[in-house]
C-alpha positions as CSV (number, residue, x, y, z in Angstrom):
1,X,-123.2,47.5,87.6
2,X,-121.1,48.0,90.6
3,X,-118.5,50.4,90.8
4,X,-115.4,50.4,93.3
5,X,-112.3,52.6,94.1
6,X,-109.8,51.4,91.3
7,X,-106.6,49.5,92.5
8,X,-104.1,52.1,91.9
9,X,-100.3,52.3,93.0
10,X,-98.5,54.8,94.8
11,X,-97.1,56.1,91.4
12,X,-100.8,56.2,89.5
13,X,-102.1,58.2,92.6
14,X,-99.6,60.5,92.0
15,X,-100.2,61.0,88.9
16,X,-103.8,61.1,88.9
17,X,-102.7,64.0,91.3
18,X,-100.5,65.7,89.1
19,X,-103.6,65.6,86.0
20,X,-105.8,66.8,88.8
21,X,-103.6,70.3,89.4
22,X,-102.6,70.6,86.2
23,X,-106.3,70.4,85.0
24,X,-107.5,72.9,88.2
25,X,-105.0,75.2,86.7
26,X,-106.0,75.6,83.3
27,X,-109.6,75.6,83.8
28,X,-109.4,78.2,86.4
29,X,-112.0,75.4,88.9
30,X,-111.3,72.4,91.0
31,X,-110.7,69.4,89.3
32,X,-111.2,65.8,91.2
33,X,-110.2,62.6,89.1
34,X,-112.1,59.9,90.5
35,X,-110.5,56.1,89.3
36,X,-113.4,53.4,90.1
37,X,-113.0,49.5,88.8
38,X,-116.4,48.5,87.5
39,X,-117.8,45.0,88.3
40,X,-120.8,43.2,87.0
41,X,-123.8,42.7,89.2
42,X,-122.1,39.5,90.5
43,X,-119.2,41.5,91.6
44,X,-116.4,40.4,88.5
45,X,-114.6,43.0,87.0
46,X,-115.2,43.7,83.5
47,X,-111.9,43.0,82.1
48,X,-111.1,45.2,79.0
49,X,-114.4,47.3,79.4
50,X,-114.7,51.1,78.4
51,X,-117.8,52.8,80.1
52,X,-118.7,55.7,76.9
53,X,-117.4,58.5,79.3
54,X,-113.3,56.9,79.0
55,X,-111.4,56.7,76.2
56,X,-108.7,54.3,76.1
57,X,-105.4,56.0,75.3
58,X,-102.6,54.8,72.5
């Protein structure tokens, strides 16, 4: 597997951002959100795939 920064807009970065503060707050540490597209080992992306540490949301 190959793993590559995620192509987020301007708005998702923010947000990711946002999670990342509100998360450093409440735990009390640093939190870093890291957003990465994976690809098989012929460099496609893996359309619809959830690695077991996401979950997809509602």
């Amino acid at each position: 597997m190959q793993y590559e920064p995620a192509p987020l807009r301007e708005g998702q970065i923010s947000k990711l951002r946002e999670y990342e503060q509100q998360l450093s707050q409440l735990t009390g540490s640093p939190v870093i959100l890291i957003a990465y597209s994976e690809k098989d080992d012929n460099g496609n992306p893996l359309e619809g795939h959830v690695s077991p540490t996401e979950k997809k949301r509602p």
